[in-house]
C-alpha positions, 0 to 999 in steps of 0.5 A: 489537484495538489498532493495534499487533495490525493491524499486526502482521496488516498484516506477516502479510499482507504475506508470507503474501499479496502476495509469498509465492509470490516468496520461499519461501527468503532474504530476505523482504519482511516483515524489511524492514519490521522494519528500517525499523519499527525504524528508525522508533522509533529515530529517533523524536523528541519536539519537543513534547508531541504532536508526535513526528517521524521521517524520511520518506526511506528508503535500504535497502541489500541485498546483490546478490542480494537486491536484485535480487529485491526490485527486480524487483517495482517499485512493488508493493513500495514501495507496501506498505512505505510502507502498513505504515510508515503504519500503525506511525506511526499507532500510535506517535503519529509525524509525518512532515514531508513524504511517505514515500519507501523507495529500494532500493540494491544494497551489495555489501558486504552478504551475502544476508540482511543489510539496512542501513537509511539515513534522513533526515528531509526537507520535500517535496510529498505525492502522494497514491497511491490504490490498491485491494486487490482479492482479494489483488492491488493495483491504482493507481487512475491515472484517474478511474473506475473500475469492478470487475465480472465482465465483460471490459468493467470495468476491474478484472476479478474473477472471482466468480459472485456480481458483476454484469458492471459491478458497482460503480464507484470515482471519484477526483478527486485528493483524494477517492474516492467508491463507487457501485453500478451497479445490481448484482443482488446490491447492494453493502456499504461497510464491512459496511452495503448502499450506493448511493452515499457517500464513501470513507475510507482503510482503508474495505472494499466487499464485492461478491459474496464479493470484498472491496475495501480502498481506501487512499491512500499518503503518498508523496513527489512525486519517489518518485511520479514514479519509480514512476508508469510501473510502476503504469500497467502495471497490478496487480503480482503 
């Protein structure tokens, strides 16, 4: 299966998972990121022979009632589109200058349905945003451990039979992750292999019980960071 197919099953998930109870009828969030897909090979341009840019900074225009309902799930929302629009780049070849920001913006011009998509390509500071995706939720990693288990004292609280009360930690010191096993009875896997302790890539998969974990990292531009830090502090978004 090529990038473009897990891309596509990126899309799926997008809507069949996160925010599929949200939108059964009207806009949904996965027509979004067609727009700013589209918007991407649209604005694509070739500088070099290996080297194709696109812009980073994203304006969609909604008409009212669908900007209310996309606005109303904060980071959650940016946070998947930013990993989608990540994962198209990667399969087209594209580079972005500096990091991805996606900003909502009320038209009343617009009816419900319709999505105007803006977009410039602008130079800025990256902040790198790890998040984990935990048995369909999502949750910022906002300090430097963190531990997953079945018990009421981990920080991520997962309800399987099959993990321990404090199964596996996640640690982060602003540029890498790394996974440990906490001495779990039933152990730990990073991407299909029994692990103790070793380092985590983007896109890497633990499984612990029949839980399975994907740890990635956003691309987003310092300023988006910031806006949305306060939303991610308050927790997973549904």
């Amino acid at each position: 299966m090529g990038l473009l197919d897990n891309f596509e099953r990126g899309l799926e998930r997008a809507v069949n998972g996160v925010f599929a109870k949200t939108f059964k009828s009207g806009l949904a969030p996965i027509e979004i990121t067609s727009a700013l897909r589209r918007e991407l090979d649209t604005k694509a341009a070739v500088v070099a022979r290996d080297r194709i840019l696109v812009p980073n900074r994203f304006t969609v225009r909604l008409g009212r009632t669908d900007f209310q309902r996309m606005n109303a799930l904060g980071a959650s929302l940016t946070d998947e589109l930013t990993q989608l629009m990540q994962t198209h780049a990667a399969a087209q070849g594209y580079q972005f200058t500096g990091g991805i920001d996606i900003r909502l913006s009320e038209d009343t011009a617009l009816s419900e349905g319709m999505i105007r998509v803006e977009s410039e390509t602008a130079k800025g500071e990256v902040s790198w945003t790890p998040v984990l995706d935990v048995g369909g939720k999502r949750y910022p990693i906002v300090r430097s451990r963190t531990v997953i288990g079945r018990g009421s004292e981990a920080d991520i609280t997962v309800d399987d039979a099959g993990i321990s009360r404090k199964h596996v930690e996640i640690l982060w010191d602003g540029k890498r992750a790394q996974v440990g096993d906490l001495g779990s009875t039933n152990g730990s896997k990073l991407n299909g292999e029994p692990v103790s302790k070793a380092p985590l890539s983007p896109e890497s998969e633990i499984t612990i019980g029949r839980t399975r974990i994907v740890f990635r990292v956003l691309a987003q531009s310092a300023d988006q960071f910031s806006d949305n830090r306060s939303d991610r502090e308050r927790g997973p978004q549904q």
